[in-house]
N, C-alpha and C positions, 0 to 999 in steps of 0.2 A: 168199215166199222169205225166208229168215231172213239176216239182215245176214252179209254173207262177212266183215267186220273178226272177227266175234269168235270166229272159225278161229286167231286169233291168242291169244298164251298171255298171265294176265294180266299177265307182266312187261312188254308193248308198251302205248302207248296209242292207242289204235283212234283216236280223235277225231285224230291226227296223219297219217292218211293220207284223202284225199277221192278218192274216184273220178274219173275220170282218162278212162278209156275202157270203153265199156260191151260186153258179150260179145255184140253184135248189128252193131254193127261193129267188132270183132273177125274174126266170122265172114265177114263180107263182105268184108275186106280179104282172109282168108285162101282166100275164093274166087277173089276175081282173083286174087292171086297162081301157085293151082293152074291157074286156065286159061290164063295167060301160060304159065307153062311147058308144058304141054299142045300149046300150039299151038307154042310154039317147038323142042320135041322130037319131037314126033307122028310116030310110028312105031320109034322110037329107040330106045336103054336109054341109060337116066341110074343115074347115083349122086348117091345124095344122102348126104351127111357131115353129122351133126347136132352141135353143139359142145354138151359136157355141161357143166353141166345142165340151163342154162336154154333148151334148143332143144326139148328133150325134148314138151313139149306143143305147140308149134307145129310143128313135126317129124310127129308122127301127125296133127293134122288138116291138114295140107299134102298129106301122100301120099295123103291118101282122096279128096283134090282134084283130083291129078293123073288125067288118064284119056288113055288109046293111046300110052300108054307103058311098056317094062316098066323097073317102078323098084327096082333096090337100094339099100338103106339099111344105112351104117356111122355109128359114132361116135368122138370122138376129146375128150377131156377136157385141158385145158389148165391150168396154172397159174401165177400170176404169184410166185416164191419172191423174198425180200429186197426186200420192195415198202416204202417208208417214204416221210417226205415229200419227202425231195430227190431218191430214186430210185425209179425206175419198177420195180426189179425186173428179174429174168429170165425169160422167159419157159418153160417145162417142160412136157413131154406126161407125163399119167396115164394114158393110155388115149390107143393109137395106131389108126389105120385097122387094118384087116387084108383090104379090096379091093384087088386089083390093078384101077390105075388106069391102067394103060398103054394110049393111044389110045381113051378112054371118056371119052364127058361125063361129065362132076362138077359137082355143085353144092352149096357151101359153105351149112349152113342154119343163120344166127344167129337168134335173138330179137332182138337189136339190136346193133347197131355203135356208139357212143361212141370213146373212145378210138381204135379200128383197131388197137393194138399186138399182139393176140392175133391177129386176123383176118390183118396184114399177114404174121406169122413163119410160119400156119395154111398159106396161098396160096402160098408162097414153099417151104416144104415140099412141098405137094402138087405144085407145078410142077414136084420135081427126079423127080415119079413119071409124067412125059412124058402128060399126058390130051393127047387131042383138045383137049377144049375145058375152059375153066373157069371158074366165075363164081361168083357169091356173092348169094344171097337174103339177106334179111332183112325180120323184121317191124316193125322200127320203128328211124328211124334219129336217131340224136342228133349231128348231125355240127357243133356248137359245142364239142363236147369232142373233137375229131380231135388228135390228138397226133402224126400220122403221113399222111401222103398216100394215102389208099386211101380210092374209094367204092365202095361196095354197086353190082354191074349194076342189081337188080331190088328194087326198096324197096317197103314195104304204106305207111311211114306215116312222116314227117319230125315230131318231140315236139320240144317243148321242153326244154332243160337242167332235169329233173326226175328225180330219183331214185324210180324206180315197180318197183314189186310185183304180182305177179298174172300168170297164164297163163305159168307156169315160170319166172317172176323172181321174186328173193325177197331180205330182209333178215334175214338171221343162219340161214337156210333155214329160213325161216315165208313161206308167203305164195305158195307155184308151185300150189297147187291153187284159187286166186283164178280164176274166169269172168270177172272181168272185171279192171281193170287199174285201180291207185290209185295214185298219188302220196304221196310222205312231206311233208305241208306245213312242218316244222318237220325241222331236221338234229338227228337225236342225238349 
């Protein structure tokens, strides 16, 4: 298998990111994950909300996870407009749901939670659309950068304050079609 850094273009330097998490568990995190939900909705319909972009690949092998339940999938793209150093910015939908969520499990599907800022406005939204129920997956949590009081129900995997790449995350959008998952050792 030929080295995934040099998917990157040569203006990056490859020797700056070191793998991190390998696609072997990856796959096993994202199996427990699909059988927790599994058993905790079994027999149900769930919705599952994917936050664009970096959910996108965790998102399809989650669902093929899930089993005895029928699952709908929407997406919702978010952005942080006027973000600088002293300000966090405001938070903006690019792309809204377009499920009706009234009296339906929902389940919020991040890549990772850091911050919470986007996650907390996401939730706060979806709750004025009266679900049943509603919780938030994630595959990997960074919760030393929480800037906000919101955790994850259902976590794959608590990283370290690391800026990582790979499996729908990415730096400058290089680096989502990564198998497996790296670290930036060096900040640009």
């Amino acid at each position: 298998m030929s080295d995934e850094k040099n998917k990157f273009p040569s203006t990056f330097v490859s020797s700056q990111f070191v793998k991190y998490i390998d696609s072997k568990e990856i796959k096993g995190i994202v199996e427990a994950l699909g059988n927790n939900l599994s058993q905790k909705y079994a027999g149900q319909d769930l919705v599952l909300i994917g936050v664009l972009k970096g959910s996108m690949v965790f998102l399809a092998d989650l669902v093929r996870e899930i089993k005895g339940v029928k699952v709908y999938v929407d997406f919702v793209k978010l952005q942080a407009v006027g973000r600088g150093k002293e300000n966090h910015g405001t938070i903006c939908i690019s792309k809204d749901y377009t499920t009706n969520l009234l009296d339906r499990n929902v389940v919020i599907v991040e890549e990772i939670v850091d911050t919470g800022r986007a996650l907390s406005f996401l939730k706060k939204r979806i709750q004025l659309s009266s679900p049943r129920s509603l919780e938030v997956v994630t595959l990997f949590d960074k919760p030393y950068k929480r800037t906000v009081n919101i955790q994850p129900d259902i976590t794959g995997k608590k990283i370290d304050d690391q800026f990582i790449v790979g499996y729908g995350m990415d730096l400058e959008d290089f680096g989502r079609n990564f198998e497996q998952v790296y670290y930036l050792r060096y900040p640009n």
